[in-house]
N, C-alpha and C positions, 0 to 999 in steps of 0.2 A: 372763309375764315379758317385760319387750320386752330388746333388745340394743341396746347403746349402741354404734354403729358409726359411727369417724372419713371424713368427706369426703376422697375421696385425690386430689383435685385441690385442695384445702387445707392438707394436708398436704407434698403436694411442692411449692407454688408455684415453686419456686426448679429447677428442671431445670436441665441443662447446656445443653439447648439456648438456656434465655434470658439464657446469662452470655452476654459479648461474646468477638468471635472473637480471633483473633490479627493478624490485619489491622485490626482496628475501634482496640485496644490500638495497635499499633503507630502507626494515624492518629493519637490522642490523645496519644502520646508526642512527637509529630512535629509537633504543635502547643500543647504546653506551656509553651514560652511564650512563645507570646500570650498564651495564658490566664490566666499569669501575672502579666503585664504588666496584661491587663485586672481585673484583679482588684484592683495595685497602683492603676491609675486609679480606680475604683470607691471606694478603701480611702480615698483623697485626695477624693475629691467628697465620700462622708459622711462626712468628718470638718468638711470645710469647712460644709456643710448648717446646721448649728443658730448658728450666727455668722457675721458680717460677716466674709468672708476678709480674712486679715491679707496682708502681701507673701509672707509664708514658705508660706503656702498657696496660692496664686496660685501660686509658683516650683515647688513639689508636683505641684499640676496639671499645669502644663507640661511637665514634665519626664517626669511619666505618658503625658502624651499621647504624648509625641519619645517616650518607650519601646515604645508602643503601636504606633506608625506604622513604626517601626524593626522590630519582630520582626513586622508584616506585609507587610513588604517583603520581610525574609528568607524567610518561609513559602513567599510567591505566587514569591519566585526560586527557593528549592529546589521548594515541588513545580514548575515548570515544569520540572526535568532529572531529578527522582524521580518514580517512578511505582507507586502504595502496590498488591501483589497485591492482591486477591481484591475489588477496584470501593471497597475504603472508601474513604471520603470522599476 
């Protein structure tokens, strides 16, 4: 008779130790949005992709970009007088 025995490192892949900390969370929160932002640019490039941009698409982009450059300005000004514990990012 063999015994059918589960891999317990298959089973737990997911440990605590490989959730993210509270300082890593906190980096991510503290950079949302940009991330945001990036995402809105992104959302406006492939839209534009499969057709000749129109003006309305063109003024999209733009306006992603000025978003983009705006919330990395705010970022790089706060973290220079925040200072995130435990070394995240």
């Amino acid at each position: 008779m063999n015994h059918i025995v589960t891999v317990q490192d298959a089973v737990t892949a997911f440990e605590s130790w490989l959730e993210p900390t509270a300082a890593e969370l906190d980096a991510i929160e503290l950079e949302m949005p940009l991330i945001l932002a990036d995402v809105d640019l992104l959302d406006a490039q492939i839209t534009a992709l499969d057709r000749v941009p129109s003006e309305l698409d063109t003024r999209r982009i733009r306006r992603a970009r000025r978003r983009v450059l705006a919330a990395r300005r705010e970022l790089s000004n706060l973290s220079a007088t925040v200072t995130v514990p435990g070394g995240a990012a």
